[in-house]
Structure formats: C-alpha cells, structure tokens
LUMLUM-486764 format. One line per 3 residues: number of its first residue (from 1); for each residue x, y, z of N, C-alpha, C. Coordinates in nm, 2 decimals. Layout:
<rs>
NUM = X/Y/Z/X/Y/Z/X/Y/Z; ...
</rs>
This chain:
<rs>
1 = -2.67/-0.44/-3.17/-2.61/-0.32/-3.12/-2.47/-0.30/-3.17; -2.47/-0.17/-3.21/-2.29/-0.20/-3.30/-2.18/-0.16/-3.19; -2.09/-0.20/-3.21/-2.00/-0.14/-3.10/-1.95/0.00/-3.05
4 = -1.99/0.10/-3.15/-2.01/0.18/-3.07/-2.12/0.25/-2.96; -2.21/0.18/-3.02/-2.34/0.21/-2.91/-2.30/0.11/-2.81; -2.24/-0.02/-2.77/-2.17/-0.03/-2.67/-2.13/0.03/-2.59
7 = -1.97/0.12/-2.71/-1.89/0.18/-2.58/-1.97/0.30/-2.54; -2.07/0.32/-2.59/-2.15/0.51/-2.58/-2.23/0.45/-2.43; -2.31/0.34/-2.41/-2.35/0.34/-2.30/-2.30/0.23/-2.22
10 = -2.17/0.15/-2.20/-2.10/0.12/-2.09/-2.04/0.24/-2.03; -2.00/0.36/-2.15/-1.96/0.45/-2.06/-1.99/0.54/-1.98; -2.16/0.54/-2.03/-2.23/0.63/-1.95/-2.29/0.58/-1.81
13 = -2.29/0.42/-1.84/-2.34/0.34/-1.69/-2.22/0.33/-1.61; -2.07/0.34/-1.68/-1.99/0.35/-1.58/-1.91/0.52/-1.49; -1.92/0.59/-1.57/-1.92/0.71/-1.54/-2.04/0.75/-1.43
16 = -2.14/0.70/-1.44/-2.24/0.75/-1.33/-2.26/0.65/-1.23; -2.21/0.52/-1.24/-2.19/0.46/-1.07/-2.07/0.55/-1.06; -1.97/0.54/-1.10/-1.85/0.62/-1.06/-1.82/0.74/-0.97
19 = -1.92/0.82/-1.02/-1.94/0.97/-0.95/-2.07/0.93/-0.87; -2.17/0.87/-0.87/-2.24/0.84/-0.76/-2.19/0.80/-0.61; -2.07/0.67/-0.65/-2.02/0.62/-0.53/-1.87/0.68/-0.47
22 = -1.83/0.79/-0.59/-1.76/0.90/-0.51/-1.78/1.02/-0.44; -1.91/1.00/-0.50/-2.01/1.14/-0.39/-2.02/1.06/-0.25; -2.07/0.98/-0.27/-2.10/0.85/-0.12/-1.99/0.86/-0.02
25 = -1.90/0.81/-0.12/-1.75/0.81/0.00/-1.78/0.70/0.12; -1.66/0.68/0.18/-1.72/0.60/0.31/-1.73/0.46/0.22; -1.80/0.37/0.32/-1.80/0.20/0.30/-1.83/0.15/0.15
28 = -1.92/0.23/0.07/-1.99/0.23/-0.04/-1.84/0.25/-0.17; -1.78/0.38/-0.10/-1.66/0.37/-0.18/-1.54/0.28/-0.19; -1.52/0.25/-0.07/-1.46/0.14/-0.06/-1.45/-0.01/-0.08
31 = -1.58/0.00/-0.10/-1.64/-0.18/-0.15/-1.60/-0.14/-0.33; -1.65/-0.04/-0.35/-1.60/-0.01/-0.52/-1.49/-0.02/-0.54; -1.38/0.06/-0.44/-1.22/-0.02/-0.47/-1.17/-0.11/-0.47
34 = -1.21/-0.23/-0.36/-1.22/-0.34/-0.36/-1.27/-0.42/-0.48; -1.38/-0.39/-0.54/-1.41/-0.45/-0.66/-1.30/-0.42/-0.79; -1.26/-0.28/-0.78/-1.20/-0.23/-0.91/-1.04/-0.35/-0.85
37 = -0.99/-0.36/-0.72/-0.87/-0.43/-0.70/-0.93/-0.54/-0.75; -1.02/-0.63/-0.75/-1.05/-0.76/-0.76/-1.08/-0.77/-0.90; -1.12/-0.72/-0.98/-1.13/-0.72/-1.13/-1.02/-0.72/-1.20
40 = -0.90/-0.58/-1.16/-0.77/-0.63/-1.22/-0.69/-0.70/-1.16; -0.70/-0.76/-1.03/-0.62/-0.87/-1.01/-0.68/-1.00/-1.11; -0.79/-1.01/-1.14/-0.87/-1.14/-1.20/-0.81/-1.12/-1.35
43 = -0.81/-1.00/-1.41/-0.75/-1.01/-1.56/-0.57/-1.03/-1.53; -0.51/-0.94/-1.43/-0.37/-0.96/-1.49/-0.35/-1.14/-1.44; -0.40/-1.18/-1.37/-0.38/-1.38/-1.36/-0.39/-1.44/-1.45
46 = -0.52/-1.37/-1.50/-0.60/-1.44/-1.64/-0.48/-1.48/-1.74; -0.44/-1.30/-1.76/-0.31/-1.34/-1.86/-0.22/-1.40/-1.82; -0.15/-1.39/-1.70/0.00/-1.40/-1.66/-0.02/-1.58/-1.72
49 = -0.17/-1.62/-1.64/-0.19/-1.79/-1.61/-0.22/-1.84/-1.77; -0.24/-1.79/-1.87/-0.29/-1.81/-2.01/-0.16/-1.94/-2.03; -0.19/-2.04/-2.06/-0.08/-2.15/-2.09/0.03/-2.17/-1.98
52 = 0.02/-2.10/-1.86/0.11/-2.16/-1.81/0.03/-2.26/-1.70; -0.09/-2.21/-1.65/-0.17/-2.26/-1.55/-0.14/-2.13/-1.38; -0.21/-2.22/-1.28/-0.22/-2.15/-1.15/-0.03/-2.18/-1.09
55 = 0.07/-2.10/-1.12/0.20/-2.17/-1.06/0.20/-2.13/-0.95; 0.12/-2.06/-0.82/0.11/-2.01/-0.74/0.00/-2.08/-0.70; -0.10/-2.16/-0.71/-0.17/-2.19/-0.73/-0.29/-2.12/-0.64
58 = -0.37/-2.14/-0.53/-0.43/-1.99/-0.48/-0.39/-1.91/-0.43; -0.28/-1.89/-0.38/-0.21/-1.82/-0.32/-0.24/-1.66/-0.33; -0.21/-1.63/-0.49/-0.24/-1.53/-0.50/-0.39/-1.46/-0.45
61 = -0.47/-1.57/-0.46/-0.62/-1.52/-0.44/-0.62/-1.51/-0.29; -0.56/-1.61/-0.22/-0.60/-1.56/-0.07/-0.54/-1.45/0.00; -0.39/-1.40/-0.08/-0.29/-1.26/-0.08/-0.41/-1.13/-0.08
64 = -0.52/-1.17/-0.18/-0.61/-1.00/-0.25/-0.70/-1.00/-0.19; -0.74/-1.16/-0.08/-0.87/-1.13/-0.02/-0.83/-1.08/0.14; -0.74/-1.14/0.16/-0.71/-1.03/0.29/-0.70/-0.91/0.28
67 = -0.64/-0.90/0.15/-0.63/-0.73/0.14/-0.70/-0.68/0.09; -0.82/-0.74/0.06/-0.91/-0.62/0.03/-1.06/-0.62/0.13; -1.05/-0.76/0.26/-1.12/-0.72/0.34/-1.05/-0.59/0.45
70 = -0.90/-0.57/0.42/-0.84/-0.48/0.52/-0.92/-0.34/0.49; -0.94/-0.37/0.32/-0.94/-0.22/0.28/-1.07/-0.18/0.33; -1.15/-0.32/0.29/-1.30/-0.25/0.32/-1.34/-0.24/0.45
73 = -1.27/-0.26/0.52/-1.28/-0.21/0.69/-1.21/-0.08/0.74; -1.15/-0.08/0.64/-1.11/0.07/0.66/-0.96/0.04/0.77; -0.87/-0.02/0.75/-0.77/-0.06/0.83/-0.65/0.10/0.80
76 = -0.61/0.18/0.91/-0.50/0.25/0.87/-0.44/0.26/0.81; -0.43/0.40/0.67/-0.31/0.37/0.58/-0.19/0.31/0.60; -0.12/0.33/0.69/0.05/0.30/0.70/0.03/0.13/0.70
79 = -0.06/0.09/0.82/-0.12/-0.05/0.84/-0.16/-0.11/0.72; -0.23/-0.08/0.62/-0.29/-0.11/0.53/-0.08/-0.11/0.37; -0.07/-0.04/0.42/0.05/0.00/0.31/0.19/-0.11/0.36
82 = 0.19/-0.12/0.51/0.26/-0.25/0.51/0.23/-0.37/0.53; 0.07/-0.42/0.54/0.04/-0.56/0.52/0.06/-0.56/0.35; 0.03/-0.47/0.28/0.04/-0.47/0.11/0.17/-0.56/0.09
85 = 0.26/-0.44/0.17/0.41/-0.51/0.16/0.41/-0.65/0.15; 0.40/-0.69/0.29/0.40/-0.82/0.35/0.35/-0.92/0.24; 0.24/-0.87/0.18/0.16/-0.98/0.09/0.21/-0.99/-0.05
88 = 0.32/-0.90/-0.10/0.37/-0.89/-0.22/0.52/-0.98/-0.20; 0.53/-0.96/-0.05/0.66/-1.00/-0.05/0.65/-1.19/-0.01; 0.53/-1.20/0.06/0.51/-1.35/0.05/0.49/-1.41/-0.07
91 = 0.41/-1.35/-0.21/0.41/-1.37/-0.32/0.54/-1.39/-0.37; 0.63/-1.31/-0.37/0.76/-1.27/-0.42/0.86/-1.37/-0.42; 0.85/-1.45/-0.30/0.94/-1.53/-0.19/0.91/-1.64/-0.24
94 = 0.75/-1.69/-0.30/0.69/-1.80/-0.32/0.70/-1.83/-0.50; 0.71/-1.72/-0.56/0.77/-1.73/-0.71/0.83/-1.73/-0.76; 0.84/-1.81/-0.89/0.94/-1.87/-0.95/0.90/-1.87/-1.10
97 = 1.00/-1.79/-1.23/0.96/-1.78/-1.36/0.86/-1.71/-1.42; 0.74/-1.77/-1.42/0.59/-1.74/-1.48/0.55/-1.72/-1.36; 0.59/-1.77/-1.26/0.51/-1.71/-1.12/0.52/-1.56/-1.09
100 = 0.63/-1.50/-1.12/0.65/-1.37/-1.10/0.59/-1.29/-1.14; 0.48/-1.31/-1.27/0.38/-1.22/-1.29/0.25/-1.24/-1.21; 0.24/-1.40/-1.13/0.14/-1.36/-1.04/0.19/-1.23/-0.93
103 = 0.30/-1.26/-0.88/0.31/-1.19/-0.74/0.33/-1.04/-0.81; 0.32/-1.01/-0.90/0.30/-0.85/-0.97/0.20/-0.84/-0.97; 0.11/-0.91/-0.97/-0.05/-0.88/-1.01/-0.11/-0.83/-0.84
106 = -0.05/-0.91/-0.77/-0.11/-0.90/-0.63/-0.03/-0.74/-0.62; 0.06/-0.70/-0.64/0.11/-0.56/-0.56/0.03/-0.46/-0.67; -0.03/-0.52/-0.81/-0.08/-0.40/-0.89/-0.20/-0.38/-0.88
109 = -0.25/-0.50/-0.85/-0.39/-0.46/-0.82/-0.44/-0.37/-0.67; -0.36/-0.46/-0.58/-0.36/-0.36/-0.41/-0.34/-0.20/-0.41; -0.24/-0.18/-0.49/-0.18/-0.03/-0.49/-0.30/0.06/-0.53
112 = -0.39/-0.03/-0.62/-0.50/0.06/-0.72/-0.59/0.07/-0.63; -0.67/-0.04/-0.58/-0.73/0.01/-0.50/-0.69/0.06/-0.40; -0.61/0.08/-0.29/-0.55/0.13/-0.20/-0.61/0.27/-0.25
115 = -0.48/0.36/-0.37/-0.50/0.48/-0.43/-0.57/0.57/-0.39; -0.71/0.48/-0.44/-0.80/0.53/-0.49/-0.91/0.55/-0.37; -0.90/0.42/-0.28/-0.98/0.44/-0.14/-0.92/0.55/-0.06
118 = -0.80/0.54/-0.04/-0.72/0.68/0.08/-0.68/0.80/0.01; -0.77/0.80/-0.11/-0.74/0.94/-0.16/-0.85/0.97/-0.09; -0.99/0.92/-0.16/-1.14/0.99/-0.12/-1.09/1.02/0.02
121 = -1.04/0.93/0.08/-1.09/0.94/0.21/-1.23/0.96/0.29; -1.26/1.05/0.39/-1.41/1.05/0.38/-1.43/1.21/0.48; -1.36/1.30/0.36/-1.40/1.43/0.39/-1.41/1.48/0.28
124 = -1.47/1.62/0.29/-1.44/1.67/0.16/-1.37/1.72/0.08; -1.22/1.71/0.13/-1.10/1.77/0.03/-1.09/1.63/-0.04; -1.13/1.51/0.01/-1.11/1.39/-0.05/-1.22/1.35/-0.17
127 = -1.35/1.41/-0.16/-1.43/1.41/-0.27/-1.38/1.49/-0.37; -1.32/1.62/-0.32/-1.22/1.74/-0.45/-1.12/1.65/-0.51; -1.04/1.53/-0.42/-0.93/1.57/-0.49/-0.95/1.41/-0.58
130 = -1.06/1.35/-0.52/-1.10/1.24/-0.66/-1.15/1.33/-0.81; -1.24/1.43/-0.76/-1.32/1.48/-0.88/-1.17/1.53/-0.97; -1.11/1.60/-0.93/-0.98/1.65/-1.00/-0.90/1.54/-1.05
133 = -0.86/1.41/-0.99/-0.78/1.32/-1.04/-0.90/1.26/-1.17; -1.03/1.25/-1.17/-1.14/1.18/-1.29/-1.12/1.33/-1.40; -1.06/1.46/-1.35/-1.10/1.55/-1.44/-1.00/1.54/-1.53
136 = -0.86/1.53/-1.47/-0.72/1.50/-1.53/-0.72/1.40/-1.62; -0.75/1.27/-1.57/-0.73/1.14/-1.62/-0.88/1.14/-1.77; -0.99/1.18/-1.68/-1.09/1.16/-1.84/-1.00/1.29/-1.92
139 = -1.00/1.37/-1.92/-0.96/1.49/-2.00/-0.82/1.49/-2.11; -0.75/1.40/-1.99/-0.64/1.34/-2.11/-0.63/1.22/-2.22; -0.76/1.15/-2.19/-0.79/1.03/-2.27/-0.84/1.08/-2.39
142 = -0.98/1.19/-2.36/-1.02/1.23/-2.48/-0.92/1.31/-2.56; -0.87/1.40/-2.49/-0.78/1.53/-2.56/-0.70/1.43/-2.68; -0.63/1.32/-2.57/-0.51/1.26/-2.69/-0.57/1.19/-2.82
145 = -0.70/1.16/-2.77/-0.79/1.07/-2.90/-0.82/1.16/-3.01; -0.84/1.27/-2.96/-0.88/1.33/-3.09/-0.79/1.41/-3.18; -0.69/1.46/-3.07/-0.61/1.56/-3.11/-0.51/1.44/-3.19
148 = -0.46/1.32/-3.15/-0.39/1.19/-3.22/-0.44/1.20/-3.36; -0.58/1.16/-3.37/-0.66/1.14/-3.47/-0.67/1.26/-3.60; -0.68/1.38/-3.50/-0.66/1.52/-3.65/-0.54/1.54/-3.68
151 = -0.45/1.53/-3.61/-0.32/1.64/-3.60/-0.21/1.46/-3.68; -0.18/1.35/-3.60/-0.14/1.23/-3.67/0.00/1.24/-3.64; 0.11/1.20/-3.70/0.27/1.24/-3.70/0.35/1.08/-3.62
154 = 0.45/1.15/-3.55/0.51/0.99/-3.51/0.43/0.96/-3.40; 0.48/0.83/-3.40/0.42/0.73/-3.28/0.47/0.75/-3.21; 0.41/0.75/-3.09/0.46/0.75/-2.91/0.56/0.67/-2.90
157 = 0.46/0.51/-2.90/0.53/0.44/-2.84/0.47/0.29/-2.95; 0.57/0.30/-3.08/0.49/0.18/-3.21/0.53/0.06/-3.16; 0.65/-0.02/-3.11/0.63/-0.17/-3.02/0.55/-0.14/-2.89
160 = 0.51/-0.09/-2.85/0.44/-0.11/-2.74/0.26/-0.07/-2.78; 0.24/0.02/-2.82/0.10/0.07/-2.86/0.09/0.16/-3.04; 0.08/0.11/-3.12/0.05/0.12/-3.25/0.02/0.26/-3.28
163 = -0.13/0.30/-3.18/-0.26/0.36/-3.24/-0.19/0.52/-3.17; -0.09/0.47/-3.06/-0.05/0.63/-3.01/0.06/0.70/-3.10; 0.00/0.84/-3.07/0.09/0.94/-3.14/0.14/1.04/-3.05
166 = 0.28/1.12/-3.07/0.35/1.21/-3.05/0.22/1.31/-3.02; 0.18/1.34/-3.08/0.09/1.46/-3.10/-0.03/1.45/-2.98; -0.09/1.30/-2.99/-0.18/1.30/-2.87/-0.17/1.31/-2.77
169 = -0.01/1.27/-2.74/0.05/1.24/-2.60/0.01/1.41/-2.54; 0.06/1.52/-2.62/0.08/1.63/-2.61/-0.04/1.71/-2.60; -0.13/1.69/-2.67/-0.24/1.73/-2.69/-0.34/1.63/-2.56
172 = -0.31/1.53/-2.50/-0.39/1.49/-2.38/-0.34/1.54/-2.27; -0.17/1.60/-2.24/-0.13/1.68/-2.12/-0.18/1.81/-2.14; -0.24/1.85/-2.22/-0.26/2.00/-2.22/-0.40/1.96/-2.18
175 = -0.54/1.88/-2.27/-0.65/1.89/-2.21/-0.61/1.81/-2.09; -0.56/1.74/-1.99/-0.55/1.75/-1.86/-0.52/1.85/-1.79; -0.44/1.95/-1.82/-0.38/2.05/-1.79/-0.51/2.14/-1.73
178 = -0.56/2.18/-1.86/-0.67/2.24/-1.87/-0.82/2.18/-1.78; -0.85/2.10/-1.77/-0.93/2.01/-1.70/-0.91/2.02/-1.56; -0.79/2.02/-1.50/-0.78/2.03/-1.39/-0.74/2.16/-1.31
181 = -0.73/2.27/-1.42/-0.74/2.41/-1.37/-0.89/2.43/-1.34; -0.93/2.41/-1.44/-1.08/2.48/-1.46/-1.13/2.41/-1.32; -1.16/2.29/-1.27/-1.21/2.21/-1.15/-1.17/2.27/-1.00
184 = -1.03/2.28/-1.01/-0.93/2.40/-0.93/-1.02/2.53/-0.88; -1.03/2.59/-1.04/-1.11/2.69/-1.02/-1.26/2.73/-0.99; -1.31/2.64/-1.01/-1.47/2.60/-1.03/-1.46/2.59/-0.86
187 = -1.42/2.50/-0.75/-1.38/2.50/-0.64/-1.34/2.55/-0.55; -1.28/2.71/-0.62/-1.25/2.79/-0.53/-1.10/2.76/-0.38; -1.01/2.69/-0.55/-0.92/2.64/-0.47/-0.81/2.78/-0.46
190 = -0.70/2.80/-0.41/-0.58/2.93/-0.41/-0.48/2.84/-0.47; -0.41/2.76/-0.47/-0.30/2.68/-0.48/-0.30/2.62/-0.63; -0.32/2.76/-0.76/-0.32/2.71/-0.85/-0.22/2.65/-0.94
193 = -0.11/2.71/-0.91/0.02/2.71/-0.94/0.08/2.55/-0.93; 0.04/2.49/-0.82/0.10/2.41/-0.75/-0.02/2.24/-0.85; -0.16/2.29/-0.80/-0.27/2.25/-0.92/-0.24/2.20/-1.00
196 = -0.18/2.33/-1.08/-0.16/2.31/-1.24/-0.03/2.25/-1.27; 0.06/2.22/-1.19/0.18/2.15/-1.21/0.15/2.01/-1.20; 0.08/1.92/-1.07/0.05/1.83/-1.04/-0.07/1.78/-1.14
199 = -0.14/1.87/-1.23/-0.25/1.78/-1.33/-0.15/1.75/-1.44; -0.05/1.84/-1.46/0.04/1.80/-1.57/0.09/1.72/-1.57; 0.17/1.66/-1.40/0.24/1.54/-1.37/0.16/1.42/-1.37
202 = 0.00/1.48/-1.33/-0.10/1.33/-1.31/-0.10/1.27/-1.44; -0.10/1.39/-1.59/-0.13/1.39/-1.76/-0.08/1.30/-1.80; 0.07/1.34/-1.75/0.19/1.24/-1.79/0.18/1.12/-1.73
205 = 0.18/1.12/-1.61/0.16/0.93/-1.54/0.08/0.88/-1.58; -0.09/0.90/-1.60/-0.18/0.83/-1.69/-0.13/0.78/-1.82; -0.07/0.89/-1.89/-0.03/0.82/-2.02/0.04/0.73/-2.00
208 = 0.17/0.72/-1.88/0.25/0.58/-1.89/0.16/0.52/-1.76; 0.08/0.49/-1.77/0.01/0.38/-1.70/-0.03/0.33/-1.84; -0.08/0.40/-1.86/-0.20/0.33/-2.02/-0.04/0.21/-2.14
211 = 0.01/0.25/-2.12/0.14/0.23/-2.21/0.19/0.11/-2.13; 0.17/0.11/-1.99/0.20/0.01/-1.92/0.15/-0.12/-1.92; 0.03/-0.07/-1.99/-0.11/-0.17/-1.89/-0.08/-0.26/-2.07
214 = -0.05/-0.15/-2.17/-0.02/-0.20/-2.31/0.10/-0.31/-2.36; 0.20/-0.27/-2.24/0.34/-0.33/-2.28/0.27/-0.50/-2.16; 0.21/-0.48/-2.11/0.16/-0.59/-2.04/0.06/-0.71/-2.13
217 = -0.03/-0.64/-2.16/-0.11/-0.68/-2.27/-0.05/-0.72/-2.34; 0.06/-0.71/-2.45/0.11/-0.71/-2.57/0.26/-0.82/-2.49; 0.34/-0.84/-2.37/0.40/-0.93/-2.34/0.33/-1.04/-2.32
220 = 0.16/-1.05/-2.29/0.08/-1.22/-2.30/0.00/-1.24/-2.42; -0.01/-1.13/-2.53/-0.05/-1.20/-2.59/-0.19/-1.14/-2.59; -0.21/-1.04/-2.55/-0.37/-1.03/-2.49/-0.42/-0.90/-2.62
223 = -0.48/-0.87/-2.69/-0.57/-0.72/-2.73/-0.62/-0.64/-2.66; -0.74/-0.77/-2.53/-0.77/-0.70/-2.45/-0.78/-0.76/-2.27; -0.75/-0.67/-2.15/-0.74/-0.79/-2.07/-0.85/-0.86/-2.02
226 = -0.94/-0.83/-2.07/-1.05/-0.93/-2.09/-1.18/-0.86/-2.18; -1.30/-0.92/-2.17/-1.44/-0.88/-2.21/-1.57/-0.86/-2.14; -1.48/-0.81/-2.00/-1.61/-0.79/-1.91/-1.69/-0.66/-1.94
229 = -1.63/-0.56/-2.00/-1.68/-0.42/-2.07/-1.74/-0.44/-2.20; -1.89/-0.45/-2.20/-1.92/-0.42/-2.35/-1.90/-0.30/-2.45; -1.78/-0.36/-2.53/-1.72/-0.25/-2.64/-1.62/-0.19/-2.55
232 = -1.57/-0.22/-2.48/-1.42/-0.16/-2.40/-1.35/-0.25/-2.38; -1.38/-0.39/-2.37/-1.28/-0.48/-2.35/-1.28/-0.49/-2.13; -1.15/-0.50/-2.13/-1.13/-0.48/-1.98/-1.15/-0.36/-1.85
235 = -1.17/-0.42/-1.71/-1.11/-0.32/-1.63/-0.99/-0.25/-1.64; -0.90/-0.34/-1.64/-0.82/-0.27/-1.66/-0.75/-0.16/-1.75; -0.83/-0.21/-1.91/-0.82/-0.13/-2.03/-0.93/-0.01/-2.01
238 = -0.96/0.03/-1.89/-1.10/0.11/-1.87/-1.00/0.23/-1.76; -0.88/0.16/-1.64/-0.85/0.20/-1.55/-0.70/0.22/-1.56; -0.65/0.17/-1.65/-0.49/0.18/-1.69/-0.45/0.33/-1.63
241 = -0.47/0.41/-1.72/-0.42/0.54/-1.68/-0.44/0.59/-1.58; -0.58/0.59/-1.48/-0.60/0.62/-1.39/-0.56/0.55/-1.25; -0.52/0.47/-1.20/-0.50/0.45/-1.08/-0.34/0.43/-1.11
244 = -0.27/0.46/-1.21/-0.13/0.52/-1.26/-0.11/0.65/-1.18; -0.24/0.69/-1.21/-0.25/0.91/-1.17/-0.28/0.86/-1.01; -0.37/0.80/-0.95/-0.42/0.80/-0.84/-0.31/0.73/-0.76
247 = -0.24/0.67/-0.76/-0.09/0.67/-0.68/-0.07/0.72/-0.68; 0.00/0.82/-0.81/0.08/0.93/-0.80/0.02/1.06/-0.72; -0.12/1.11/-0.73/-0.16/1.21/-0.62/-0.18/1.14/-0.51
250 = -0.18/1.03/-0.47/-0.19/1.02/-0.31/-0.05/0.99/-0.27; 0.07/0.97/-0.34/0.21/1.02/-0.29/0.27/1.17/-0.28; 0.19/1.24/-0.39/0.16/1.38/-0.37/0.09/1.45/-0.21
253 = 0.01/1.39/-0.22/-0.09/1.42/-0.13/-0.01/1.39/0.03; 0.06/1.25/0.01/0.11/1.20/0.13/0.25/1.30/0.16; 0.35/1.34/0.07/0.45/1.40/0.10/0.36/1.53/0.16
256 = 0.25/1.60/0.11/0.18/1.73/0.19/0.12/1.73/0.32; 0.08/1.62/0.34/-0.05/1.59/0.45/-0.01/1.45/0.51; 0.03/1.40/0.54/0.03/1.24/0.55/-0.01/1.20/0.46
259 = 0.03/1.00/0.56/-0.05/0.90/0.51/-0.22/0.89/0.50; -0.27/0.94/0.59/-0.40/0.90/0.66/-0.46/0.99/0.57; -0.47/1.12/0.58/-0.56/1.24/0.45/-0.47/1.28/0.38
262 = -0.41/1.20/0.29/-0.35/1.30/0.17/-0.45/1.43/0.10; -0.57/1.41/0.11/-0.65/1.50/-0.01/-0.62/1.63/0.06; -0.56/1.67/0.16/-0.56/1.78/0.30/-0.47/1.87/0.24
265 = -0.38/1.79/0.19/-0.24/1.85/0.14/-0.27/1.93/-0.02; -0.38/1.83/-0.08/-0.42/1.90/-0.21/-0.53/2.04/-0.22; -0.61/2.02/-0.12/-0.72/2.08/-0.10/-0.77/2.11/0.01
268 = -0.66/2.20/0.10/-0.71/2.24/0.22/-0.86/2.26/0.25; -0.94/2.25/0.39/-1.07/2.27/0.41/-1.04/2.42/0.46
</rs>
C-alpha cells in the first residue's frame, strides 16, 4: 500500500470516529479526549525523554492519569481548570533542565483535552460549536496545502517548518474564513459578524499551533512525533493546529458564556 493510500484512509477512519463521537457527546466524547490527552502526552515524553531517559520518572504519568480520570467523570470546569493547575505546577516544582519538557507535556496535553471536552459540552450549541471549530481547522489545513503548493513564494516560517509558505498561511485563513461562515450559515446562526471574526482568529491560531507542534519536533530531533498514524505520522502531527483553535474558542466561548458552557456564548439555543 503506498503512502498515499495510507494517508487517504487513516483519514477517512479518523474523520468518521471523529464526527461520530462528536455527534454522541456526553461520556463517549469524553473518553475520546482523554485518549487524544493521553496519546500527545505519550509522544511529547517520547521526545522530551529521547536520550535523556524518565528525569521525572512517573510522575508525569500519574499527573495525566488523575487528570484525565477527572475529565472523564465529567468534574466542573473551573474544578477541572484548577486541578490542571495544581498538576502542572507539581510537575513544575519537581523539574529540573530536561525535566522541564516533561512538566510541559503534562500542561499541553491536559489543556487539549480539557478544550475540546468543555467545548462539546453536552448540548447542542456544543455539538455547533465543535462542528465549526473541525470546519475552521480542516478548511485551513487543506486551503494552505494547496493554495502553498500552486501559488509558492516566501516561507512562513524556513527554521522552524520548510514546506510552509507566505501564500498558504493566507490562503488557509481565508478557506477557514470561508468554512466557518458557510457552517454559521447552514445553522441558521444571526451573529455572523462576530462568526466570521472568531474563524479568522481560530485560522490564525491553528496555523501557530501547527508551527508550534513543528518548532517542538525540530527542538528533539523528531520528523514525526511518532508512527502511530499510518502515513501521518503522529497524534499530535494529526491535532497540532486544532486543539491550538479549541483553546482559543473555549476562551472565547468562556469570556461570552462562562466556564461551564462556553458553546452558549458562540451559539445561542
């Protein structure tokens, strides 16, 4: 099988658990964020620990398993957002040199899944305002790929990511732009204005997520943060941009609505 028929159907088996268990919502979705936190916590250690070994030694692992039995019980945002604390800051307290990228891994992985669980939440402005954050984030991955690819010119960002261009950067804020009106409107949302500003801001944060997840990669040494995706490489290299965007709308969400339903704030019922 050549590697593009790889990436053609990892990404179709992962795009349809995806939207299956965001239709679900509730415990089902939640056990999936928990997984997505537990996969990139397991790559960024992988790398941080590549030659140096465990300098935390489980520490970190028993930090992500509290928190992610919190999450999957559904523990109150604010409650859930200051045990995070707590557990980044006992990491924090406990490292030293090379350790410091464990106790980064523990606050980067928590934050993603957090995101992405108390966005859904488990109504329906929370099912809207996931499908809008997957319409933003896929719509600017493709837009920049191709539009990079025809159009070419300077590099984004050449020590940190090679393959990105000025042009794609621009050309993946606009198909997010566009992606997340049309969903807006397909929804029968009023608050387009406000929409179409916030898909532009999500455009831009995905892209420096992805750029992040690259200057990480490329400080250990890595291509990819791992090989658990056939023909994609890592979770993380699958999630980079998006739980970049899904912070950023549930701090959106949270300055509108609270902690508890940010999606309330995006997409009134």
């Amino acid at each position: 099988m050549s590697n593009l028929q790889q990436r053609v159907i990892s990404a179709i088996v992962m795009a349809a658990l995806t939207l299956a268990l965001t239709w679900l919502g509730g415990l089902p979705f939640r056990l999936f964020c928990g997984a997505i936190a537990a996969l990139i916590f397991y790559e960024w250690t992988r790398m941080a620990r590549a030659g140096n070994g465990a300098a935390l030694g489980f520490l970190p692992e028993a930090l992500i398993v509290i928190f992610i039995g919190a999450l999957i019980a559904g523990v109150p945002a604010l409650w859930l957002l200051l045990l995070i604390a707590i557990l980044v800051a006992v990491a924090a307290v406990a490292a030293r040199g090379a350790a410091q990228w464990e106790a980064s891994g523990v606050a980067y992985a928590a934050l993603s899944g957090f995101s992405l669980a108390y966005l859904r939440d488990e109504n329906h402005s929370g099912l809207i305002a996931i499908l809008f954050l997957f319409a933003v984030v896929w719509a600017t991955d493709i837009a920049a790929y191709f539009v990079g690819r025809a159009v070419g010119g300077p590099k984004l960002a050449p020590s940190i990511s090679p393959g990105k261009t000025q042009s794609g950067a621009v050309g993946g804020a606009v198909g997010g732009l566009a992606a997340g009106l049309l969903l807006a409107i397909a929804v029968g949302a009023g608050n387009l204005v406000q929409l179409g500003l916030a898909a532009l801001a999500l455009s831009i944060v995905s892209q420096i997520g992805d750029l992040f997840e690259s200057w990480v990669k490329r400080r250990h040494g890595a291509k990819d943060s791992s090989n658990l995706i056939p023909g994609h490489g890592g979770v993380m290299d699958r999630v980079d941009g998006l739980v970049a965007a899904a912070l950023a709308l549930y701090v959106i969400g949270w300055v509108a609505a609270g902690a508890e339903h940010p999606a309330l704030g995006l997409f009134p019922n």
